[in-house]
C-alpha positions as CSV (number, residue, x, y, z in Angstrom):
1,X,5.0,-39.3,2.3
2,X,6.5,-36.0,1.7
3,X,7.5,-33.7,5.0
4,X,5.5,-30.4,4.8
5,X,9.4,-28.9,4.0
6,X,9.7,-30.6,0.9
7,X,6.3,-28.7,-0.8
8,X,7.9,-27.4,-4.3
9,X,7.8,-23.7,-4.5
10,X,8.1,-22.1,-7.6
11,X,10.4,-18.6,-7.6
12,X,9.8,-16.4,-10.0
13,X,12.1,-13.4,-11.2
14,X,10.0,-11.0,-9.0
15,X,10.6,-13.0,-5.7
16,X,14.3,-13.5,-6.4
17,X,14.7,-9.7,-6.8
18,X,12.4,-9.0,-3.3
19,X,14.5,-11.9,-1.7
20,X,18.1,-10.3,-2.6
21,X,20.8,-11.4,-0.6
22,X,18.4,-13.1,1.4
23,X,17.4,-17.1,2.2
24,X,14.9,-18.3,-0.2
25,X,11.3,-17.9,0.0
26,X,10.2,-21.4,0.6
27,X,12.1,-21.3,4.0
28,X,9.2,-19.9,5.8
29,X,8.7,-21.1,9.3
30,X,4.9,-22.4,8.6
31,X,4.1,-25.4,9.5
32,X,1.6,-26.1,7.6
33,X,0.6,-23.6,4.4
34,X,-2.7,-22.8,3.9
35,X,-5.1,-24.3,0.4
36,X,-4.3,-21.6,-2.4
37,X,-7.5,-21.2,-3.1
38,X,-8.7,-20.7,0.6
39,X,-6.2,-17.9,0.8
40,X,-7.5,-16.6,-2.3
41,X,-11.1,-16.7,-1.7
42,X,-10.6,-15.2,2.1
43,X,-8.6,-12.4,0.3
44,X,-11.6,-11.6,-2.1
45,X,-13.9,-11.7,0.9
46,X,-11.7,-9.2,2.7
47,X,-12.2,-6.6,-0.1
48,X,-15.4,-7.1,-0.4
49,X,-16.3,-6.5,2.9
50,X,-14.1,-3.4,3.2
51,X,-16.3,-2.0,-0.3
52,X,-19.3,-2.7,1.4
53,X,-18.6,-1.6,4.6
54,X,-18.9,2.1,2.9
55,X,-22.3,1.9,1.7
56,X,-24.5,0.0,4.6
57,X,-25.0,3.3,5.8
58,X,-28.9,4.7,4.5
59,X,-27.0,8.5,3.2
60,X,-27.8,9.9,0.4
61,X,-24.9,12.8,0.9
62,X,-21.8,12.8,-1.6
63,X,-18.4,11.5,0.2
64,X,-17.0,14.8,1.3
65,X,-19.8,15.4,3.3
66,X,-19.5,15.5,6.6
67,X,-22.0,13.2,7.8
68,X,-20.5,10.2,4.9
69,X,-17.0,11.0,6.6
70,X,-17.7,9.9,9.9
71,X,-19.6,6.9,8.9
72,X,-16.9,5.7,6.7
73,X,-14.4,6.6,9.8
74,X,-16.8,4.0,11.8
75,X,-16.6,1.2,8.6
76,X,-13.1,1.6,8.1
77,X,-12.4,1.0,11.9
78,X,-14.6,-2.0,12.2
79,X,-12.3,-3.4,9.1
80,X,-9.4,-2.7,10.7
81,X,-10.5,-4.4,14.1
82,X,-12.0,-7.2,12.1
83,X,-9.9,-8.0,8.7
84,X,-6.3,-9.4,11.1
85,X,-8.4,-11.9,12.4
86,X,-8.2,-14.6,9.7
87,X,-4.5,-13.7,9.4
88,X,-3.7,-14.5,13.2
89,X,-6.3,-17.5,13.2
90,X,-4.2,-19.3,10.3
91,X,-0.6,-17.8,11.9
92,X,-2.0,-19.2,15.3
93,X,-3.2,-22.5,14.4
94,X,-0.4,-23.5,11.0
95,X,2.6,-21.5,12.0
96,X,5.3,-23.2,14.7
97,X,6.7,-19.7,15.1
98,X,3.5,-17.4,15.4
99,X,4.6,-14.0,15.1
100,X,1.4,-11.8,14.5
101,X,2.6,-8.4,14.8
102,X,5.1,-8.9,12.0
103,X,3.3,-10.9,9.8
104,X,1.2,-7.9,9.8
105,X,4.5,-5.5,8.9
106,X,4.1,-4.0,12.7
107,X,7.6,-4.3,14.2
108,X,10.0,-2.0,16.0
109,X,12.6,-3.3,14.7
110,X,14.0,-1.0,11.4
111,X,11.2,1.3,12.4
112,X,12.9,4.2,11.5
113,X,14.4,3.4,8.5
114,X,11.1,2.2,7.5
115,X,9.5,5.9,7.9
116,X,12.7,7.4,6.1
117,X,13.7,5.8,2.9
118,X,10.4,4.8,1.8
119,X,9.3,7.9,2.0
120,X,12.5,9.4,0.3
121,X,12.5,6.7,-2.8
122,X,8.5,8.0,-3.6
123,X,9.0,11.6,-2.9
124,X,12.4,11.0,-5.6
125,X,9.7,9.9,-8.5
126,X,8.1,13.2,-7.9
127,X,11.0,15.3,-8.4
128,X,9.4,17.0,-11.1
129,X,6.0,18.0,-9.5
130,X,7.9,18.7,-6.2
131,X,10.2,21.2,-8.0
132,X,7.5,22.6,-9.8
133,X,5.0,23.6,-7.7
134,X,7.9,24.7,-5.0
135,X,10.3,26.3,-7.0
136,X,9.7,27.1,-10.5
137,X,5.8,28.2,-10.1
138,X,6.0,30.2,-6.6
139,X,5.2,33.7,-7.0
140,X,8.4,36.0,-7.2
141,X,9.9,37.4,-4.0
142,X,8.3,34.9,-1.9
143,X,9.1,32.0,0.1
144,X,6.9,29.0,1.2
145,X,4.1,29.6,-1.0
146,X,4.1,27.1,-3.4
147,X,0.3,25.0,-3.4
148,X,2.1,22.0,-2.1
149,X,4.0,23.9,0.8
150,X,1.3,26.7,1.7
151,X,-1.4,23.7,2.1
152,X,0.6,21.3,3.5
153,X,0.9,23.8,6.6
154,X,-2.6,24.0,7.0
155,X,-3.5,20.9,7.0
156,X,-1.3,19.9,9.5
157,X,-2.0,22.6,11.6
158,X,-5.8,21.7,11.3
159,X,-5.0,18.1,12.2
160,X,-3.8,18.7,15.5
161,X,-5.1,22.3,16.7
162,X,-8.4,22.7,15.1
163,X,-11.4,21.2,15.7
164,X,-13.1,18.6,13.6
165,X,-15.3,20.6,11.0
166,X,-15.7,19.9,7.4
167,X,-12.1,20.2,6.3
168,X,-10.2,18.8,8.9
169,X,-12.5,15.6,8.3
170,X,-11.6,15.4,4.9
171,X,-7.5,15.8,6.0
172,X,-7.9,13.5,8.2
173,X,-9.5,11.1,5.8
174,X,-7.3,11.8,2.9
175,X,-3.7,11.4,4.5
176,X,-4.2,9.0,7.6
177,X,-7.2,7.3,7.8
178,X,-8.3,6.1,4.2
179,X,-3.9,5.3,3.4
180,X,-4.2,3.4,7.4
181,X,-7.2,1.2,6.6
182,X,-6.4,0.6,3.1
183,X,-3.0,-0.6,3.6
184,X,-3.9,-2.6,6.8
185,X,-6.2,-4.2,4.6
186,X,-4.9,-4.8,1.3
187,X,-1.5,-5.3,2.1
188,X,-1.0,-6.1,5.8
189,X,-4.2,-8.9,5.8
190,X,-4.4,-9.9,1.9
191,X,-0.7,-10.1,0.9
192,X,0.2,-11.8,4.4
193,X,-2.9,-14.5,3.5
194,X,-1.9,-14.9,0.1
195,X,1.9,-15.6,0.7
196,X,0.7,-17.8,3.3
197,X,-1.6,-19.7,1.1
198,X,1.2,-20.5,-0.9
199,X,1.2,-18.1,-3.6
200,X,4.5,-16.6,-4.5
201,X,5.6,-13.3,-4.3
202,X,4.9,-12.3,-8.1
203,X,1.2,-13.5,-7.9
204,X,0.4,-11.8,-4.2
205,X,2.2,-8.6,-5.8
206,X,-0.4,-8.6,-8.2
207,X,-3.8,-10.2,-7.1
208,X,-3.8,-7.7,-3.9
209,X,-3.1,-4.5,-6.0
210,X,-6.0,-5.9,-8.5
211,X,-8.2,-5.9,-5.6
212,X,-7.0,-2.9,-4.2
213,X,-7.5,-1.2,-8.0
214,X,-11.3,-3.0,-8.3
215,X,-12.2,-2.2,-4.9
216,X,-11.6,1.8,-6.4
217,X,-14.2,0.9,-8.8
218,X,-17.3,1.7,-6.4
219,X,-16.6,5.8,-6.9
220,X,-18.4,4.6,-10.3
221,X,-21.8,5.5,-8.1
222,X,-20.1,8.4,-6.2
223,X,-19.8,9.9,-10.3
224,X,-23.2,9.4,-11.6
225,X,-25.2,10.2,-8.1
226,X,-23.5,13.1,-6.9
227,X,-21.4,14.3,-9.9
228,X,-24.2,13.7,-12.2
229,X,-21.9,12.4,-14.7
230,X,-23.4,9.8,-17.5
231,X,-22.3,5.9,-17.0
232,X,-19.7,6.4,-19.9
233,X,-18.2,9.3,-18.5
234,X,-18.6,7.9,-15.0
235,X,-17.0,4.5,-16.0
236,X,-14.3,6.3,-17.8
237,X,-12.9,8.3,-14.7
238,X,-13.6,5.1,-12.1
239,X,-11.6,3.0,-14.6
240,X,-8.8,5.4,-14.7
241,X,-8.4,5.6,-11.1
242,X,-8.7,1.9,-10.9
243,X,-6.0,1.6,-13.2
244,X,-3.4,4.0,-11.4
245,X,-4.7,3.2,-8.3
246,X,-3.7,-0.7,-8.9
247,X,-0.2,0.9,-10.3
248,X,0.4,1.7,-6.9
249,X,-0.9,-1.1,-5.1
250,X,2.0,-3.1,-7.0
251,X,4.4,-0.3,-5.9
252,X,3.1,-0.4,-2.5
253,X,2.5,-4.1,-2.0
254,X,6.4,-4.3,-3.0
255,X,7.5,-2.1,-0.2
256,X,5.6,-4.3,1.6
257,X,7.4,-7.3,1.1
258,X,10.6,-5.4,0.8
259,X,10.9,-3.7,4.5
260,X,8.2,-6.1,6.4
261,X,7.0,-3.1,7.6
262,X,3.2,-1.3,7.4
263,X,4.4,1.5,7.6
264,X,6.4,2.3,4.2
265,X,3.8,1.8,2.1
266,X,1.4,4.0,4.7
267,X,3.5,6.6,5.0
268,X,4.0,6.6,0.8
269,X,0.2,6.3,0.2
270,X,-0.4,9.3,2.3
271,X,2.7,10.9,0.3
272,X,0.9,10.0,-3.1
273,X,-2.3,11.3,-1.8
274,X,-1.9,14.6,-1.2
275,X,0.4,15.0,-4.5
276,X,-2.1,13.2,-6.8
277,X,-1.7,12.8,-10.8
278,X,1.3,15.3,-11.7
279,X,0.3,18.0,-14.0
280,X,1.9,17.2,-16.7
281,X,0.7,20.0,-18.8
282,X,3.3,22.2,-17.0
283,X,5.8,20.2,-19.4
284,X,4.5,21.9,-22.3
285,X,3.2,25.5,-21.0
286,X,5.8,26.2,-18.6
287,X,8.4,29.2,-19.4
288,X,11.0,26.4,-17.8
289,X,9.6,23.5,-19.4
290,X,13.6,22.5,-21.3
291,X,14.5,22.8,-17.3
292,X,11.1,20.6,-16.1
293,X,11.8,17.8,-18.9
294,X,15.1,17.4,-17.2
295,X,14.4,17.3,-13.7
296,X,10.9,14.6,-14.6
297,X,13.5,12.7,-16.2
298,X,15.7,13.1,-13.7
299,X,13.6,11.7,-11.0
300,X,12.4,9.1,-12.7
301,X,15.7,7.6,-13.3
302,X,16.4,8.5,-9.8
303,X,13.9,6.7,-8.7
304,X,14.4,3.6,-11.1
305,X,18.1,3.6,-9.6
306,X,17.2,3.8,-5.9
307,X,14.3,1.2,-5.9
308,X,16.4,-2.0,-4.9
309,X,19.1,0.0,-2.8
310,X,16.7,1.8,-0.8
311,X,14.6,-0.9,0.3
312,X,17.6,-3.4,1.1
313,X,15.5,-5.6,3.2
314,X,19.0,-5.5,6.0
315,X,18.1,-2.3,6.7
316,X,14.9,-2.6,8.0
317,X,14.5,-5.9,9.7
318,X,17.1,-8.9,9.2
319,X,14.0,-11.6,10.7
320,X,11.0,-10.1,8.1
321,X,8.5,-12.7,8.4
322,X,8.9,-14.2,4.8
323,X,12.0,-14.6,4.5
324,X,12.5,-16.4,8.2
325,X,14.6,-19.8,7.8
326,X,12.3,-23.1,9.2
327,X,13.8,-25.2,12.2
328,X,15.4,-28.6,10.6
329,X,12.5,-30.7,9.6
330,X,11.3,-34.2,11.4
331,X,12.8,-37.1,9.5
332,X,16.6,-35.6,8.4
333,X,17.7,-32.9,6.4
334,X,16.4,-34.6,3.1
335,X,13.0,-33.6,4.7
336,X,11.4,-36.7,3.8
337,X,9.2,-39.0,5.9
338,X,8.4,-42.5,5.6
């Protein structure tokens, strides 16, 4: 019979580009890899749960309210506390290296460069919006009052020297919270269970963000109860923001496997919050919209360029979890037993 080493892993032309310059993928340092459909079916349960979680409070208030905020602060916590625990259970009981804390992306190791580039690479694909809103559209003969920069102040400032009323919840909320339990979740807990079911690279890259994009779907109810909107107007808006918000689960699920690290796609989800959708219209009613069509163009090319060489997995941790060479196998190098 077959060692565990010898399991044929298929490496797709997503996984070679997220394992540049590094060993191969199928030299993980698992003993034993999970059923791909366990790890699947745990990973569907995980975002389930997390949806759920939201709405087992009785509250009929919409989700800015205050009341919804801190309930959802409660839910969100008890995922967090609760969604690691199949990860570490399978790490504990299949992996002959358990490392929890990195197969989770929480390692010291690259940390800074993990805050930094990330960051930097997301920031470059909204070049256009940043220049904008802090350049082009601030109000003549004054500095630092661009939307982006005036608001920005304030809501740090409210963060950490204002008390917790109504908009300090939602800031809270919007840039650390919500990014913290969502990543933890969908990328920290699922991809980690899906690579270590077996599923390659490509296919966790994709099935978490596609949870993470469904699990988006439940503002459908926020629409019609609180916004009063009809279904088909209601499923029209949750779709889009299903779509866009998968978009940048694949984004984010790729930093992710890139760095090793939790917090490059955190610190980009809170980075993509608080920009939202660019306003494209800009590009056609600006007085400086030649100028804006360059510099859009600009950083998206910028940031098509800088993808790869900014997440160089060397910089941030030369032992990430997935890309961690096995110790020789019983039975020879061949890897077969008898």
């Amino acid at each position: 019979r077959l060692s565990i080493y010898s399991i044929d892993r298929s490496i797709s032309i997503f996984d070679s580009i997220m394992a540049d310059n590094m060993p191969a993928a199928d030299e993980m340092t698992m003993g034993i890899l999970l059923q791909p459909y366990i790890a699947l079916l745990l990973s569907g349960m995980l975002a389930m749960v997390f949806v759920l979680s939201l709405y087992i409070w009785k509250n009929d208030k919409d989700r800015d309210h205050r009341e919804t905020i801190q309930k959802r602060f409660i839910s969100m916590g008890i995922c967090c506390m609760l969604a690691p625990l199949p990860v570490i259970g399978f790490i504990h009981y299949y992996d002959q290296q358990p490392k929890y804390l990195v197969w989770l992306g929480l390692s010291p190791v690259g940390l800074p460069n993990a805050l930094i580039w990330p960051l930097m690479l997301t920031g470059t694909l909204f070049l256009g919006p940043l220049v904008d809103e802090n350049i082009l559209s601030r109000r003549p003969g004054t500095i630092g009052t661009s939307r982006i920069t005036s608001t920005t102040m304030k809501e740090f400032c409210c963060c950490f020297f204002h008390p917790l009323d109504d908009f300090t919840l939602k800031v809270w909320r919007n840039y650390v919270v919500a990014p913290l339990a969502e990543e933890l979740v969908f990328r920290a807990c699922i991809c980690s269970l899906l690579v270590h079911g077996g599923w390659s690279h490509t296919v966790a890259g994709i099935v978490a963000p596609l949870m993470f994009g469904f699990a988006h779907l439940h503002h459908l109810v926020e629409h019609m109860r609180h916004a009063n909107h009809g279904f088909a107007k209601a499923l029209t808006m949750a779709g889009f923001q299903m779509c866009y918000t998968t978009v940048f689960g694949i984004y984010a699920s790729f930093l992710f496997f890139r760095t090793g690290h939790l917090l490059a796609p955190f610190i980009s989800h809170a980075f993509c919050n608080k920009m939202g959708l660019p306003d494209f219209q800009s590009l056609f009613t600006s007085k400086y919209r030649k100028a804006l069509t360059i510099v859009y163009i600009t950083g998206i090319i910028g940031f098509i360029s800088l993808l790869m060489p900014l997440t160089t997995p060397e910089w941030y941790n030369p032992y990430i979890w997935y890309y961690q060479a096995p110790p020789p196998p019983p039975g020879g190098a061949g890897g077969a037993q008898t």
